[in-house]
Steps between C-alpha positions, in 0.01 A plus 500: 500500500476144311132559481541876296744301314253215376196728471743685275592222308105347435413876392811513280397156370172600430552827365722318257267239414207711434799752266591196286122358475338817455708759216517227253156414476429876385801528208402124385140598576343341144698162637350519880151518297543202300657294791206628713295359243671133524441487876184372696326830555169598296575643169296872638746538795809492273518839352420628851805295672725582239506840642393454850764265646831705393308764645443372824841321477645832445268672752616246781812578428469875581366373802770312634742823428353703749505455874141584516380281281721218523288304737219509267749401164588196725146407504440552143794264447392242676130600370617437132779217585184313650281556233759418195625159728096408500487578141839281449318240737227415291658457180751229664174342653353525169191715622521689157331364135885610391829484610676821395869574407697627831592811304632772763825562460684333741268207519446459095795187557425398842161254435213581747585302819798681510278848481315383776770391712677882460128653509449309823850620635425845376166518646646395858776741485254733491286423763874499713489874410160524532506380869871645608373837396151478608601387888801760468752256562742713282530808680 
């Protein structure tokens, strides 16, 4: 019973997350361009991201609505959680020629070790309901 519970929660949490990240990135879509274009990514893979990652944001989503899927969403979670806390990584190690503006929304006033210590957080939640629901330790 506690385990439904918390693989209810980290879907909930997630399907949140990705719902807050995702829909205002397409109504502020000109701004998501231009702050795509401040960050360390080449300048050719901007216009592409702009609309890819609110799409797969979004798309994850559906997949941690449906019981079917939701196993899968939970791996795209911790899929994209991984890749973004890299990303996050590497501009606090200084990997990147720049150092762009943290400019998601709830991390535009939180400074980047503070995105990578919720990324990291985020990205091990995941793997939590990754694992609970993979080895069926919910049912």
């Amino acid at each position: 019973m506690i385990a439904t519970i918390i693989i209810y929660l980290i879907v909930a949490l997630f399907v949140l997350l990705w719902a807050y990240t995702a829909i205002p990135k397409f109504f502020k879509i000109k701004y998501f361009y231009d702050i795509l274009g401040s960050q360390a990514i080449p300048k050719w893979t901007v216009p592409i991201l702009t609309v890819m990652i609110p799409v797969v944001e979004l798309a994850v989503l559906g997949m941690l609505l449906f019981p079917e899927t939701r196993l899968l969403g939970l791996y795209a979670s911790f899929g994209l959680m991984l890749i973004f806390t890299i990303y996050v990584s590497g501009i606090i190690f200084q990997v990147y020629d720049i150092y762009p503006c943290p400019c998601g929304a709830m991390f535009r006033r939180m400074g980047w070790k503070k995105h990578l210590r919720v990324n990291i957080w985020l990205t091990l939640i995941a793997l939590v309901g990754v694992l609970m629901m993979q080895f069926n330790l919910f049912k």
